[in-house]
C-alpha positions as CSV (number, residue, x, y, z in Angstrom):
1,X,22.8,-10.2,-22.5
2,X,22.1,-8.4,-19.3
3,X,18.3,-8.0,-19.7
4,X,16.7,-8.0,-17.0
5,X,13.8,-10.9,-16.6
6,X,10.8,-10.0,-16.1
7,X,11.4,-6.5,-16.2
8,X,11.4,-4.2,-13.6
9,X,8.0,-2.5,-14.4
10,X,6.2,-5.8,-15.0
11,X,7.7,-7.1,-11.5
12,X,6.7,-3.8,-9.9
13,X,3.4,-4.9,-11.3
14,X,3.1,-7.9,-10.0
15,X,4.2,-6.2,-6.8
16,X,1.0,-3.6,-6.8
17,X,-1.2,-6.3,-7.6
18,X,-0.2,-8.3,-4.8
19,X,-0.2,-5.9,-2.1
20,X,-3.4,-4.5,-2.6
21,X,-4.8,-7.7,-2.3
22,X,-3.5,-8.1,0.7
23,X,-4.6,-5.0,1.5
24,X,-7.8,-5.7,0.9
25,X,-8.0,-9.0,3.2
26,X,-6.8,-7.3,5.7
27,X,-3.1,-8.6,5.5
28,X,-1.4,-5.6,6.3
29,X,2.2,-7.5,7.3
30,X,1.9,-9.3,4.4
31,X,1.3,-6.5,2.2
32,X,4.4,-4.6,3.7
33,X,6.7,-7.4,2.9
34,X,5.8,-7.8,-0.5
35,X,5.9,-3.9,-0.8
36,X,9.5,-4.0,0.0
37,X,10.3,-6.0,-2.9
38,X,9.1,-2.9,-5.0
39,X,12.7,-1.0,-4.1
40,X,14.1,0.1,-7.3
41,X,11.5,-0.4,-9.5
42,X,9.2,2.4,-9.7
43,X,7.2,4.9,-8.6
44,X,8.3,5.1,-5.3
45,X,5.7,7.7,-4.0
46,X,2.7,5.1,-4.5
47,X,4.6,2.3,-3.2
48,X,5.7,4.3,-0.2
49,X,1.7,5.3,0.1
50,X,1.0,2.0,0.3
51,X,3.7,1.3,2.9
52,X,2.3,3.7,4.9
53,X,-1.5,2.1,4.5
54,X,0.1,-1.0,5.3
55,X,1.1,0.1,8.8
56,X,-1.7,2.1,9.5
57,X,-3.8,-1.0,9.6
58,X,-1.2,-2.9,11.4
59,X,-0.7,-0.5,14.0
60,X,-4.9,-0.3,14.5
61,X,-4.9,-3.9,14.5
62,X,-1.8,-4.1,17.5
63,X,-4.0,-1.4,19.5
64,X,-1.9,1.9,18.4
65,X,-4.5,4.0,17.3
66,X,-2.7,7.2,17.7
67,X,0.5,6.2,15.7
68,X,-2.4,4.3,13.4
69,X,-3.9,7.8,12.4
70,X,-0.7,9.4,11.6
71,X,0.2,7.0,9.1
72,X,-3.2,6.6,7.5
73,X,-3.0,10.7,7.5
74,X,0.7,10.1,5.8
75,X,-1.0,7.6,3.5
76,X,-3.5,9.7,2.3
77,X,-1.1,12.3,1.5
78,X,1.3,10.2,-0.4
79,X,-2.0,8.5,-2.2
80,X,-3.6,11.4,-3.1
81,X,-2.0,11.9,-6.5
82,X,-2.6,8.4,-7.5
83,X,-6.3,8.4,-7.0
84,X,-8.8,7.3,-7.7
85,X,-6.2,4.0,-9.7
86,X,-2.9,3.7,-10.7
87,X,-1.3,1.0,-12.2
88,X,-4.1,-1.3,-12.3
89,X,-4.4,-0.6,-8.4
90,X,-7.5,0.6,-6.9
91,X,-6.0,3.1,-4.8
92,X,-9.0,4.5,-3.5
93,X,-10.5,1.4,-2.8
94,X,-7.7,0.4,-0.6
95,X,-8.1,3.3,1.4
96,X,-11.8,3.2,1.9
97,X,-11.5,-0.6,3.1
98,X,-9.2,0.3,5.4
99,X,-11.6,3.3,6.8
100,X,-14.1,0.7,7.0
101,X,-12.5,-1.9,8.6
102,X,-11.1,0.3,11.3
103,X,-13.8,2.8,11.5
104,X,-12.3,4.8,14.4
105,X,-9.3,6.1,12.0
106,X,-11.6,8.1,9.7
């Protein structure tokens, strides 16, 4: 009996769910860790999108706005594919919140 509980698609999930509400609060440390937990599972391009997101508002938040740009412009690339929702994630939405909140990467 070496089934796998949950499996890994509904953990990877769970995983997407969670990191794009953090995300969307703004919890972009939060949102890398539980991102991590997605190695293995899945669709690593979206995930690795999201990474990417992740540390783009991180880095605007710590007062990199240079390095902050890059990785939105690496998120965006990653993303594009998966937009406007995959998974049950609002891709799009992420990215536009994160625009918004940090107007100056746009």
């Amino acid at each position: 009996m070496g089934d796998e509980w949950p499996p890994p698609q509904a953990r990877l999930q769970g995983i997407l769910w969670r990191a794009e509400g953090h995300l969307l609060r703004r919890e972009y440390g939060q949102a890398a860790r539980t991102l991590r937990e997605a190695a293995g599972l899945g669709d690593a391009e979206l995930v690795a999108g999201l990474r990417h997101l992740a540390a783009a508002g991180w880095r605007a938040e710590n007062g990199q706005p240079d390095r902050a740009k890059r990785q939105l412009e690496h998120a965006r690339t990653r993303l594009a594919r998966f937009l406007p929702e995959a998974h049950g994630v609002e891709v799009a939405a992420v990215v536009e919140a994160l625009e918004s909140a940090h107007g100056e990467l746009a």
